[in-house]
C-alpha positions as MATLAB code, in Angstrom:
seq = 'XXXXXXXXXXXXXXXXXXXXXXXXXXXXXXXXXXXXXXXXXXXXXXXXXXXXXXXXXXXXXXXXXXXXXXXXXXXXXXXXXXXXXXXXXXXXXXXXXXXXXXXXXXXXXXXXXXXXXXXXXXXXXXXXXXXXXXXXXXXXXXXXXXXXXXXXXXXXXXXXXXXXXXXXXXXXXXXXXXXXXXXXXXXXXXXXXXXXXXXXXXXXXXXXXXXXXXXXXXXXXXXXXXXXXXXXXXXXXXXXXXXXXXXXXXXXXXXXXXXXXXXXXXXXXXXXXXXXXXXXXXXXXXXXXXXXXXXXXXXXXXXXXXXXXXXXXXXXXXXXXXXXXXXXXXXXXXXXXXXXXXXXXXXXXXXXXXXXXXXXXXXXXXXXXXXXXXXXXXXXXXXXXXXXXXXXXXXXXXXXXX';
ca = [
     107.066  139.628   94.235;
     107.316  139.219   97.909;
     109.268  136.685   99.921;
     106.958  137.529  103.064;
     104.129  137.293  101.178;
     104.223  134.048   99.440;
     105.588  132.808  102.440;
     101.937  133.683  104.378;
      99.969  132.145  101.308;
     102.189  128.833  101.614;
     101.115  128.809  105.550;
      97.609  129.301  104.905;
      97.622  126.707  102.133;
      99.355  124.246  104.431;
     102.303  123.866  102.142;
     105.101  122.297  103.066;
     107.736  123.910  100.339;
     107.985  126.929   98.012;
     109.784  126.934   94.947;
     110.451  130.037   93.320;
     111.980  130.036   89.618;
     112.839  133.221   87.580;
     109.618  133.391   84.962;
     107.876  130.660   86.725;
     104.699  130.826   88.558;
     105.226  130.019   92.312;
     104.886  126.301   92.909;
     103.893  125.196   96.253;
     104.036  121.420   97.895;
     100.718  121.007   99.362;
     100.157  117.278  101.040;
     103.468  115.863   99.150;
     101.710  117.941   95.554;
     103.535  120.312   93.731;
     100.554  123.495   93.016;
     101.188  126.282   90.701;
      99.390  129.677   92.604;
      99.699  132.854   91.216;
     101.190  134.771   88.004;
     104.907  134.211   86.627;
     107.845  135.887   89.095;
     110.223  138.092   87.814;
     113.842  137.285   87.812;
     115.065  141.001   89.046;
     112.482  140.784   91.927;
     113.863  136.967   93.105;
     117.817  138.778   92.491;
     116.210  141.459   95.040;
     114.858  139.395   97.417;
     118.213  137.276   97.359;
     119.840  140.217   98.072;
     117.456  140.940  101.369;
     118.128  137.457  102.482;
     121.541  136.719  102.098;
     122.920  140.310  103.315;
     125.627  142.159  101.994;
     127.994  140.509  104.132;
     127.364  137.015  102.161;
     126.786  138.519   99.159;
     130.425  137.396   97.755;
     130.110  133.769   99.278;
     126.851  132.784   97.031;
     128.258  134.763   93.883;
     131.083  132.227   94.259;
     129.260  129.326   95.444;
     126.294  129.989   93.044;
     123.964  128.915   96.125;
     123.714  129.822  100.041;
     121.730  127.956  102.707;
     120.419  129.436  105.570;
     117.923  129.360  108.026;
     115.395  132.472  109.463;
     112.278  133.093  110.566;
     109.694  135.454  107.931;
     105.796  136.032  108.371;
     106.259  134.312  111.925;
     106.988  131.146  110.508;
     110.248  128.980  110.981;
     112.250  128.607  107.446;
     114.825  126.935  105.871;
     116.136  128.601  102.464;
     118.255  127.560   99.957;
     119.118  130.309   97.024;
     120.469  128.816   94.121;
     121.257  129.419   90.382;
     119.833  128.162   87.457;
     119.745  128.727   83.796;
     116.713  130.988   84.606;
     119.076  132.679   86.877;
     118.022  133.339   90.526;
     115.713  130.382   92.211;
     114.377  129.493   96.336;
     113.614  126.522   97.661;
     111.983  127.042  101.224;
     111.250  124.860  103.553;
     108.030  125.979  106.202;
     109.044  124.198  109.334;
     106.776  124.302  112.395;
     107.103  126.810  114.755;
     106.129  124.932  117.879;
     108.220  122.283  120.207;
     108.167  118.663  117.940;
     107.295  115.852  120.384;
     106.883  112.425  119.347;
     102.997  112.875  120.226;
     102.732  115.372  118.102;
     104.898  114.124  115.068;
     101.895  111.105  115.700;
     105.279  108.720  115.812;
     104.987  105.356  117.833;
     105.829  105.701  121.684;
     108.797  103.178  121.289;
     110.941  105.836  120.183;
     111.217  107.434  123.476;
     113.325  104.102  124.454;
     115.958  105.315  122.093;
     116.786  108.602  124.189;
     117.688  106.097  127.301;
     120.481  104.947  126.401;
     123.867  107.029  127.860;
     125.796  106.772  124.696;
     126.081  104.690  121.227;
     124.937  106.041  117.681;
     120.998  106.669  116.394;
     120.776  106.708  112.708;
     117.598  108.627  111.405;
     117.299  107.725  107.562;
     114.893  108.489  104.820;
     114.301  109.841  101.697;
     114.810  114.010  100.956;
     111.731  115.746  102.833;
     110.638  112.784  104.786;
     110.958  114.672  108.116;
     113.946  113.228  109.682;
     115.244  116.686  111.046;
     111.744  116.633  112.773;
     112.091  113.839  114.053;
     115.354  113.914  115.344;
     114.262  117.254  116.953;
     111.323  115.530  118.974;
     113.687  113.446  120.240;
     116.698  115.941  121.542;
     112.978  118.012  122.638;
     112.129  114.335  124.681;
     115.751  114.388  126.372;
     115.282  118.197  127.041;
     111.875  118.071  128.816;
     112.820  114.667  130.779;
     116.539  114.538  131.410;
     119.475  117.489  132.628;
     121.701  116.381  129.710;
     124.328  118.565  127.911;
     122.929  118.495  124.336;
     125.442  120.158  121.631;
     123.796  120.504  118.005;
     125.674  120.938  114.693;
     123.314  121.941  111.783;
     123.258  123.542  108.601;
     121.576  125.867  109.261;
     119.790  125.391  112.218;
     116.017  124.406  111.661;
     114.973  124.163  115.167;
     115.369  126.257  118.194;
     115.494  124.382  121.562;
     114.067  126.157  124.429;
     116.300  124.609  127.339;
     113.982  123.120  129.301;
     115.697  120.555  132.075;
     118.797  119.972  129.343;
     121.679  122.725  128.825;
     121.587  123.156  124.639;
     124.109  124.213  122.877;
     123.214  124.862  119.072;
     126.129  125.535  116.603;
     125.012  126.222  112.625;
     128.035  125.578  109.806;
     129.200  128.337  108.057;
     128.262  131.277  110.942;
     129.708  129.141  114.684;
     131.660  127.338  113.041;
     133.640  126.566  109.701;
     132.856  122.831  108.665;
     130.886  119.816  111.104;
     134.308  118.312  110.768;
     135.837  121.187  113.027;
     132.658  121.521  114.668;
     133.057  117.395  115.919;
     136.325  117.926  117.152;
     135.500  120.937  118.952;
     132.242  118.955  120.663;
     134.326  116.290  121.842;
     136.270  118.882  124.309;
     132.862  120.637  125.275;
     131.654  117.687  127.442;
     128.830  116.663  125.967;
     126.355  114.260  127.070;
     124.135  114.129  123.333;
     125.522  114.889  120.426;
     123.432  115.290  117.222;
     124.865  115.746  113.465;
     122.635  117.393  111.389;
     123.955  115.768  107.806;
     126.249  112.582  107.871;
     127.836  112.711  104.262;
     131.654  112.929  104.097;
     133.660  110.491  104.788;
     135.288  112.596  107.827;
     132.107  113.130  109.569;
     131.123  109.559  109.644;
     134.244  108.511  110.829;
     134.289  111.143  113.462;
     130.626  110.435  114.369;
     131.605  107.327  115.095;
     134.181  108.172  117.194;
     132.424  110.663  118.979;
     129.698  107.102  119.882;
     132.345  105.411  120.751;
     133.673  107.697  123.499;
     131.024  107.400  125.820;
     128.336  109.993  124.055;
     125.024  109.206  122.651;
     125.296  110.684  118.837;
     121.926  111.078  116.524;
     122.742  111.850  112.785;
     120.768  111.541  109.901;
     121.610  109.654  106.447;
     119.718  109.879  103.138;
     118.660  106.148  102.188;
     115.137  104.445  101.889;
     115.523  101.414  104.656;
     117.666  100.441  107.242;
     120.016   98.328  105.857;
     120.664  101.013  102.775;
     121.867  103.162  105.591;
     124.040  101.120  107.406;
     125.481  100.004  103.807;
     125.752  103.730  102.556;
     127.919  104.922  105.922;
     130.240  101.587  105.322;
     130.324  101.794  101.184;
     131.429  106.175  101.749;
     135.090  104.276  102.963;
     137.873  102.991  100.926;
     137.171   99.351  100.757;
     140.606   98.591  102.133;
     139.098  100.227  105.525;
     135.927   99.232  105.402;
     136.297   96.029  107.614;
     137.215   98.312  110.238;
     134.156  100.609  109.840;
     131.772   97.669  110.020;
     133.240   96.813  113.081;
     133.207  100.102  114.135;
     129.957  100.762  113.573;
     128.648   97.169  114.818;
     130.478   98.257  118.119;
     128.478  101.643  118.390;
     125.069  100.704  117.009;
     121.607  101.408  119.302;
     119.286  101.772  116.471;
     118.091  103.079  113.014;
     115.092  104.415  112.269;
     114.099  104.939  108.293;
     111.004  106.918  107.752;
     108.958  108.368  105.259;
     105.666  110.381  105.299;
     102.166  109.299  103.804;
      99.036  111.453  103.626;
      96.097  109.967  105.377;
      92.678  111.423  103.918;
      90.771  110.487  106.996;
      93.092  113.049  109.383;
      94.176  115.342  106.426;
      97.351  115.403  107.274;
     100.630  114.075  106.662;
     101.866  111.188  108.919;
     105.183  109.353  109.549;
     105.722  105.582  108.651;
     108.900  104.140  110.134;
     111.161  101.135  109.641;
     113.177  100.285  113.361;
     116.548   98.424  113.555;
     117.632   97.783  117.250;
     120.983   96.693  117.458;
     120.749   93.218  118.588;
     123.697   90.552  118.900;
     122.284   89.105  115.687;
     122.027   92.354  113.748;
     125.347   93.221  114.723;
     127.239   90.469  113.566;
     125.622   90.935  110.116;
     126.542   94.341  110.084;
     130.393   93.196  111.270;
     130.834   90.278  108.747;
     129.025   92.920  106.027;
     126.038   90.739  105.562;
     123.373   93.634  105.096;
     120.996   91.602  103.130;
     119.951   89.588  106.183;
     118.898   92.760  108.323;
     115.038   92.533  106.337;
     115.026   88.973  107.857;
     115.963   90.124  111.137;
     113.512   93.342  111.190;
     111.101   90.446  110.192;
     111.081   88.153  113.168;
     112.368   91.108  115.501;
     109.362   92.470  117.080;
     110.040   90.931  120.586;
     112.967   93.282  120.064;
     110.993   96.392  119.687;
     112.133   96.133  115.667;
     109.371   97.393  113.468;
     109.197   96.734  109.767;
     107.293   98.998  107.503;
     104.266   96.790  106.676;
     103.915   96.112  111.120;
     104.491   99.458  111.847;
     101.423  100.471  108.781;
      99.449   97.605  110.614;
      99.509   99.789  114.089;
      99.201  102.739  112.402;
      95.754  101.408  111.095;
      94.659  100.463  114.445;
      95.737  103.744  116.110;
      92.194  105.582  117.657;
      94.444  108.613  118.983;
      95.897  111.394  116.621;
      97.415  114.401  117.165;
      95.761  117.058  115.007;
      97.600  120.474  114.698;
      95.026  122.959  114.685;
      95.717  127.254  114.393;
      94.335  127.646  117.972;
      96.717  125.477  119.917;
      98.715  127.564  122.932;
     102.298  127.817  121.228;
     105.195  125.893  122.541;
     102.753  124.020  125.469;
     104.247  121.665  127.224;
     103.240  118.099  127.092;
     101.823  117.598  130.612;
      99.988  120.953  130.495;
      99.092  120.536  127.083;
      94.898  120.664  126.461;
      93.790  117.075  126.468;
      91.864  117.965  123.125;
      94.752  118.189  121.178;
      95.241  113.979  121.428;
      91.595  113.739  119.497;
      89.892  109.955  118.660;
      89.423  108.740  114.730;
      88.828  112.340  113.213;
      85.934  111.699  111.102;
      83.704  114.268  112.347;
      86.353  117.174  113.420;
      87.598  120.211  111.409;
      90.935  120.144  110.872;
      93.175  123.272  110.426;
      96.321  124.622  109.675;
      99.708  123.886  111.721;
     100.228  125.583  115.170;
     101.521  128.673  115.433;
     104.605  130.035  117.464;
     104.925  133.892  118.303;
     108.106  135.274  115.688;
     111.409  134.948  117.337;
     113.179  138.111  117.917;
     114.801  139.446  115.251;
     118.794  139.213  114.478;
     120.595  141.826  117.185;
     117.852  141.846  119.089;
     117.726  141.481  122.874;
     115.999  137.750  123.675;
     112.915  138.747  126.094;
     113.089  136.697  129.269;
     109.617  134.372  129.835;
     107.300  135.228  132.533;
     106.977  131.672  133.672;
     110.066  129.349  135.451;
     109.733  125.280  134.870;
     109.388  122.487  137.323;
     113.221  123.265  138.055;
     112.397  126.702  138.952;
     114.730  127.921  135.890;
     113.704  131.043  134.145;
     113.017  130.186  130.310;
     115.620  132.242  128.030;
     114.214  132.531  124.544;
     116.725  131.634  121.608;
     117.063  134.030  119.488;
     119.119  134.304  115.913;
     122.375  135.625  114.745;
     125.578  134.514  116.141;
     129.061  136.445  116.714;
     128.621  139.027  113.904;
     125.326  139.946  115.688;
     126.723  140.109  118.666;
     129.583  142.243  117.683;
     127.344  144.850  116.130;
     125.544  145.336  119.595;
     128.620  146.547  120.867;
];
């Protein structure tokens, strides 16, 4: 069994996930499908290539954790792995991310969210379901704020699924567990690191809500995502994490700090062969906050209802555009890597698809590997900055250079 291999037979099949389970055949998610491909793995080949991933030097940590999550980039191709144990013993689960710059165009998600990025500070809430592209998402919009606005952008993820290119914004990316011990430490350290954007990459203890809502409420614009299904689940699920003796004060809190939230999930269109983002949009209107200050989250449907002057969008409006939507951005193998949007081929924004081939996702050139020295661009931007590629590893690596 090879990790690198599988990996390159997941990106040719257009997989979005590989599961790997000690005596298991490989299953792959394929348009949303779990797919069975190949003969059972062995469970001392998966402890091997656990071994190869994690490193000696984190070795201990998942033998006491029983799991590790990181982030790295194998067979050219952006991934997000999570070992694990199981009664099996050994298992992956690996996310295939795309390699290439998210933009709203080419997530195919409704211009209106590019409103969103305007504001100077107040909190975005990106909800959805596990594996409903909200981390893509919320990348397209910190790439939107990099490629239109000089902002100071600080990142906390774990791990990091994304690499920014810094384009007009200074980014600063910081992944939990190698730059930094918790997002709670990594929060408090943003807030003295004058920030202009702020995004948390997971919003589930208590602590990090409360200090993402702090960190919205002194003058920064904060995106974090939440696991829920609509709006008003997520706005209910960040109140309902308090003690209820607090809780009053959160809604307020959060009524105070409120632009928008966004829920989304995917849903595979035949016609384009591809994967697609709906999305459910909350602005924070005088109406919508009150309900969310007096608790009264069962009224936000109403108001997503009659909201459209707004820019609100409810799931069965926002399906409504989708069907009436004549441009689509089709990924296809032979795409420039990383092009920007305003030099980007006009083919790539194609009419109703009926008649095209469609291929595989774009593909990025590997980033260098950990240690190595990032190679400098041989192109400057509008700005006339020189491009810096990001590269992986953090203080360890940096260390061992020396």
């Amino acid at each position: 069994m090879n990790l690198e291999s599988l990996i390159a037979v997941a990106k040719e099949q257009g997989a979005s996930d590989l599961h790997l389970e000690s005596g298991l055949p490989p299953a792959f998610r394929i348009r949303g499908t779990l797919r069975t491909i190949g003969e059972p793995v062995a469970g001392k080949d998966l402890l091997e290539a656990a071994r190869h991933v994690i490193g000696p030097n984190h070795w201990q940590e998942f033998l006491d954790r029983r799991s590790f999550d990181l982030s790295s980039t194998i067979h050219g191709v952006r991934c997000r792995i999570n070992v694990l144990t199981s009664s099996r013993g050994v298992g992956f689960a690996v996310r295939l991310l795309s390699s290439a710059q998210v933009t709203i165009d080419h997530l195919n998600l409704h211009p209106d969210l590019r409103r969103l990025i305007h504001n100077p500070h107040g909190l975005i809430l990106m909800s959805g379901p596990t594996g409903s592209g909200k981390t893509s998402t919320l990348a397209a919009l910190i790439q939107e704020i990099n490629l239109c606005d000089s902002r100071h952008i600080v990142t906390v993820e774990s791990p990091i699924e994304y690499f920014f290119r810094p384009r007009k914004a200074f980014i600063r990316q910081r992944e939990v567990g190698r730059d930094t011990p918790s997002f709670e430490q990594a929060l408090l350290d943003s807030l003295r690191e004058d920030p202009d954007v702020l995004m948390v990459g997971e919003m589930r203890e208590p602590q990090v809500m409360r200090l993402t809502l702090n960190a919205a409420e002194t003058g920064h614009l904060v995106l974090a995502t939440v696991h829920s299904s609509t709006c008003a689940e997520a706005l209910q699920r960040v109140v309902s994490a308090f003690p209820a003796e607090i809780q009053s004060a959160v809604r307020a809190q959060l009524a105070d700090c409120l632009l928008a939230v966004v829920s989304q999930r995917l849903r595979y269109r035949p016609d384009l062969q591809i994967r697609v983002p709906e999305c459910e949009i909350l602005m924070a209107t005088h109406a919508v906050k009150a309900f969310v200050r007096q608790g009264d989250f069962f009224k936000i449907a109403s108001a997503l209802e009659i909201g459209a002057e707004s820019g609100m969008w409810s799931f069965q409006r926002y399906q409504t555009w989708m069907g009436k939507r004549t441009n689509w951005f089709i990924p296809r193998s032979e795409e420039p890597p990383d092009t920007e949007p305003d030099q980007a081929d006009s083919s790539a924004i194609l009419p109703p698809p009926s008649k095209l081939p469609v291929s595989g996702s774009p593909s990025d050139p590997p980033l260098p590997a950990p240690g190595s020295r990032p190679a400098l661009r041989g192109k400057s931007d509008a700005a006339g900055l020189i491009e810096i590629e990001p590269h992986e590893g953090g203080l360890e690596d940096l260390l061992k250079k020396f």
